[in-house]
KERO-314231 format. One record per residue: residue number from 1; chain; x negated, y negated, z of N, C-alpha, C, O, CB in turn. Coordinates in Angstrom, 2 decimals. Glycine has a CB too. Layout:
# residues N
(node NUM; "A"; (X; Y; Z); (X; Y; Z); (X; Y; Z); (X; Y; Z); (X; Y; Z))
...
# end
This chain:
# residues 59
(node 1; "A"; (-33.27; 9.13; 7.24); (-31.98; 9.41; 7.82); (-30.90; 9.21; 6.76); (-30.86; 8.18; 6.08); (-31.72; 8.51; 9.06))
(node 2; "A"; (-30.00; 10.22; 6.64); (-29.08; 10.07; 5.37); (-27.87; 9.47; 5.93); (-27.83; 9.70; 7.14); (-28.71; 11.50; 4.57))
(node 3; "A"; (-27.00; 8.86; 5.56); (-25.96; 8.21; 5.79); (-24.84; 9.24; 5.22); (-25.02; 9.70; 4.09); (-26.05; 6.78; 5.18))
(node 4; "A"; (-23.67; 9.63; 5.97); (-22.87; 10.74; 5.19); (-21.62; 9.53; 4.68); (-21.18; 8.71; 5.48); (-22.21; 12.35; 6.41))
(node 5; "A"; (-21.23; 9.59; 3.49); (-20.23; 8.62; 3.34); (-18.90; 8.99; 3.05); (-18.97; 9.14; 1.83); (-20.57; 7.81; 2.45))
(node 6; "A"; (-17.99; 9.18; 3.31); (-16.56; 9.94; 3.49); (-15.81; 9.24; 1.81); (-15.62; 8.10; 1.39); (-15.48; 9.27; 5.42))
(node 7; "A"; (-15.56; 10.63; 1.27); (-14.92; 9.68; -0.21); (-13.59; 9.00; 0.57); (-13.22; 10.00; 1.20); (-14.26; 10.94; -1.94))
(node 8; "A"; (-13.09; 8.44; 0.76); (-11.75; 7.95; 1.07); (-12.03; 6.47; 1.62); (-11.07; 5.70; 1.61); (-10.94; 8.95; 2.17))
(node 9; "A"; (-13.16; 6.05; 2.08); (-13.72; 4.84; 2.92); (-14.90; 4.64; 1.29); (-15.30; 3.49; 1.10); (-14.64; 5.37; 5.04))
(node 10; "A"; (-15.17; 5.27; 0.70); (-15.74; 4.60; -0.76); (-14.49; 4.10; -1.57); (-14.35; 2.90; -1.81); (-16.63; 5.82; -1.81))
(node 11; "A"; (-13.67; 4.93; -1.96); (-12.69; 4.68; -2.78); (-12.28; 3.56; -2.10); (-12.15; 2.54; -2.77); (-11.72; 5.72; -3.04))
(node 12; "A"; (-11.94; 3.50; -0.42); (-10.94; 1.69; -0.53); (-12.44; 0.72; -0.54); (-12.37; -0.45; -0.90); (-9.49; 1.08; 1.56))
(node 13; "A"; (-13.39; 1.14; -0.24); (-13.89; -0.02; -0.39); (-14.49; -0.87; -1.81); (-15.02; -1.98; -1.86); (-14.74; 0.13; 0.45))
(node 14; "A"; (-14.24; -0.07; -2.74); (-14.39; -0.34; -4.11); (-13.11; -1.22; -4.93); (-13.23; -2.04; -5.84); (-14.59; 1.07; -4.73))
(node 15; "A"; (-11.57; -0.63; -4.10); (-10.50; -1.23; -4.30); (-10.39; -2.78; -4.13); (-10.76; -3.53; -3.22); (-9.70; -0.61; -3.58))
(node 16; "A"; (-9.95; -2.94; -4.95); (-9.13; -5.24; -4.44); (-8.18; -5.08; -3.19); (-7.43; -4.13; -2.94); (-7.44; -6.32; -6.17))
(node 17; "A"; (-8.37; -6.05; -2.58); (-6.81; -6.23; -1.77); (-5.54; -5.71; -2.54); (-4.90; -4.74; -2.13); (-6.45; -7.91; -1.49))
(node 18; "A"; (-5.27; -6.32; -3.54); (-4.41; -5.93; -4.12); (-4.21; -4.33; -4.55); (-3.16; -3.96; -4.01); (-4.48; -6.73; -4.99))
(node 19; "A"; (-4.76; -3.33; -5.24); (-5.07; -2.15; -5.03); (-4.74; -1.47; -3.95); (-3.89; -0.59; -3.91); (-6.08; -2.08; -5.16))
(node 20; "A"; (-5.54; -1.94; -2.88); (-4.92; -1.24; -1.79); (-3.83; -1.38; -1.06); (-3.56; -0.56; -0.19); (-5.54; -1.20; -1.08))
(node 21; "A"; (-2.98; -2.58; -1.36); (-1.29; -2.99; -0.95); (-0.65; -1.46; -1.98); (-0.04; -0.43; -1.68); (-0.56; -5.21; -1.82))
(node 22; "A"; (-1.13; -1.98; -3.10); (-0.55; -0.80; -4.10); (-0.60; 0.49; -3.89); (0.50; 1.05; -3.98); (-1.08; -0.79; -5.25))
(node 23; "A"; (-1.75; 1.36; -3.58); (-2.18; 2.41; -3.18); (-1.28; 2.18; -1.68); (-0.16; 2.19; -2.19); (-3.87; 2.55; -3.27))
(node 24; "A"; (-1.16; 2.09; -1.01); (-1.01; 2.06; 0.42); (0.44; 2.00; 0.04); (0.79; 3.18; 0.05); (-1.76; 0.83; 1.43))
(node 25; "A"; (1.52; 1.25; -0.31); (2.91; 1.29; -0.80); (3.28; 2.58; -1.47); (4.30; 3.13; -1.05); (3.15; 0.17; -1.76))
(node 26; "A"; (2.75; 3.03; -2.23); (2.79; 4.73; -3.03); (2.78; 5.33; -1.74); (3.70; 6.01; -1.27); (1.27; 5.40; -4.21))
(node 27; "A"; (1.93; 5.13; -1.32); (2.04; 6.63; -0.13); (3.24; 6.20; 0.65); (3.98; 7.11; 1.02); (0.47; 6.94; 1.21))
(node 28; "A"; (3.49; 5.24; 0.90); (4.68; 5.23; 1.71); (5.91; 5.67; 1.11); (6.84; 6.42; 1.39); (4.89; 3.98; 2.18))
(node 29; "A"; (5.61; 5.05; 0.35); (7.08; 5.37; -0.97); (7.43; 7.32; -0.75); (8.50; 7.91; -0.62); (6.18; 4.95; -3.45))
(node 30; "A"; (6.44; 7.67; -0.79); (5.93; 9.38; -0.69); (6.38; 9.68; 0.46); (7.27; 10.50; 0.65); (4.29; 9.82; -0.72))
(node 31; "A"; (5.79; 9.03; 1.33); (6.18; 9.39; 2.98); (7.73; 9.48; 3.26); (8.31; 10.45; 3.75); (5.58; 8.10; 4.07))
(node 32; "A"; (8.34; 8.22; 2.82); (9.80; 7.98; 3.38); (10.64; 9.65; 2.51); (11.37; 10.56; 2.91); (10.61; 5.94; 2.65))
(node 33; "A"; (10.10; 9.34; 1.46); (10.90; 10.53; 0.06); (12.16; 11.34; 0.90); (13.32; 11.62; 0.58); (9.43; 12.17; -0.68))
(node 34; "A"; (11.41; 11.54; 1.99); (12.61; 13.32; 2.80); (12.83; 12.40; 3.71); (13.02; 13.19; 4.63); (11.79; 15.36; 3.64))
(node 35; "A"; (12.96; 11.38; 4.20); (13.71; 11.04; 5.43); (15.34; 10.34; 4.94); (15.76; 10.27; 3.79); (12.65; 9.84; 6.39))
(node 36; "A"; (15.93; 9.95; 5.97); (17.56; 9.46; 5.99); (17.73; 8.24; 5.13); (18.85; 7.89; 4.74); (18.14; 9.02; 7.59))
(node 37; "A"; (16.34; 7.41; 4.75); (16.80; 6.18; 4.58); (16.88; 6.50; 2.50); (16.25; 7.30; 1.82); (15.48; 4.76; 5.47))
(node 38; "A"; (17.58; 5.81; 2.24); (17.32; 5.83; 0.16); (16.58; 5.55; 0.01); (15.74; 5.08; 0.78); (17.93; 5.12; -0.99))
(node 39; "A"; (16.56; 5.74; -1.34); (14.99; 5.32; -1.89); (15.18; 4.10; -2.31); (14.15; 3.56; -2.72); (14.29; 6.19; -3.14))
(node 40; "A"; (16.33; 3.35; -2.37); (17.11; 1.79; -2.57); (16.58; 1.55; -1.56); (15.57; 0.96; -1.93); (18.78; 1.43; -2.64))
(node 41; "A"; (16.55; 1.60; -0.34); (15.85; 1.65; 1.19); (14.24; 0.84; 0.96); (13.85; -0.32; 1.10); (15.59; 3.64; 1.82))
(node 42; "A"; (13.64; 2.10; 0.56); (12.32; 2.00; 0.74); (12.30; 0.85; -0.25); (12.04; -0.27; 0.20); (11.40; 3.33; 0.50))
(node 43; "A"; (12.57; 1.00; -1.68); (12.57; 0.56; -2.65); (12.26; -1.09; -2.59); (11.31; -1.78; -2.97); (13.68; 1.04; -3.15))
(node 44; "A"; (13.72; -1.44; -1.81); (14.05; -2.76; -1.23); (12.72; -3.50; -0.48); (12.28; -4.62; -0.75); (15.27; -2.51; -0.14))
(node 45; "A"; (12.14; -2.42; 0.68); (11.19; -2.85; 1.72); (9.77; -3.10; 0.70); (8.99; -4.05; 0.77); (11.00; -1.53; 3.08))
(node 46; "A"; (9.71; -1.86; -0.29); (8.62; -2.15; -0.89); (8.57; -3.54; -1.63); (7.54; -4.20; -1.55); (8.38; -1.11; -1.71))
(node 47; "A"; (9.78; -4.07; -2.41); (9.77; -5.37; -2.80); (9.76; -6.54; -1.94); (9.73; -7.71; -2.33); (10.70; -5.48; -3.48))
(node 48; "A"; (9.79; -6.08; -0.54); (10.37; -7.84; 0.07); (8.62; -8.24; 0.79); (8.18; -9.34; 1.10); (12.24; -7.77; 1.95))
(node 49; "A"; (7.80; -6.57; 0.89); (6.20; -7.04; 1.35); (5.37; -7.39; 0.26); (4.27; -7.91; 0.44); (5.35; -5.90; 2.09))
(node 50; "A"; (5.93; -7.08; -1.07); (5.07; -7.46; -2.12); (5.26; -8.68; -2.46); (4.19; -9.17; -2.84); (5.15; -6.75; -3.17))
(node 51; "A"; (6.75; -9.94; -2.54); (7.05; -10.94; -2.43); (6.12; -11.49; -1.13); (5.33; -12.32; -1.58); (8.46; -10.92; -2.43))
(node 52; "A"; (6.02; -11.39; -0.31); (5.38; -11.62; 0.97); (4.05; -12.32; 0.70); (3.73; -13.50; 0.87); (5.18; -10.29; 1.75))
(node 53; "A"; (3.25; -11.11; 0.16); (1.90; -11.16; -0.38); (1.60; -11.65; -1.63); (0.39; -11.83; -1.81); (1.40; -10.02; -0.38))
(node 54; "A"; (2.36; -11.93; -2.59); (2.09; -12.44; -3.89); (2.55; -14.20; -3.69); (1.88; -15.22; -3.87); (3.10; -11.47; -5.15))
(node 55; "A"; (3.79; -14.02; -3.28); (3.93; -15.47; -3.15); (3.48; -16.63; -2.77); (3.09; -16.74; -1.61); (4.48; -15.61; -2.81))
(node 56; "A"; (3.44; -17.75; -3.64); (2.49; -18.98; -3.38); (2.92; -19.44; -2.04); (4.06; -19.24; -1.62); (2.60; -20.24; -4.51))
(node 57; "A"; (1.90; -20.11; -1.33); (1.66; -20.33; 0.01); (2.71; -21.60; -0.11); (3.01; -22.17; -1.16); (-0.05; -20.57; 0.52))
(node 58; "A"; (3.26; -21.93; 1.41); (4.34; -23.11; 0.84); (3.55; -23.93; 1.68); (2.83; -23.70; 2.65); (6.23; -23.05; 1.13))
(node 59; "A"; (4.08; -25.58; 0.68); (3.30; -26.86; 2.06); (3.26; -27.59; 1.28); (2.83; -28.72; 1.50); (1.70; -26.80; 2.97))
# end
């Protein structure tokens, strides 16, 4: 029985966490491009989830 494996579910699963915050932020970055908000907008949002996720745990 062959297993069919979808390239898109290989590619993230080969990715780091990190990679795929990255990859996954690009496309958004892409997505917003034509809507109302700036790209200072997105720009902003993309920096305040990457602070989020990088930053040392507090305690």
């Amino acid at each position: 029985m062959k297993t069919k494996v979808r390239p898109e579910n290989y590619i993230l699963s080969v990715l780091t966490p990190e990679e795929r915050l990255e990859a996954a932020l690009k496309i958004a970055k892409e997505a917003f491009k034509k809507t109302t908000l700036s790209l200072k907008d997105v720009e902003r949002a993309v920096e305040k989830v990457r602070r989020r996720v990088y930053e040392e745990p507090k305690g």
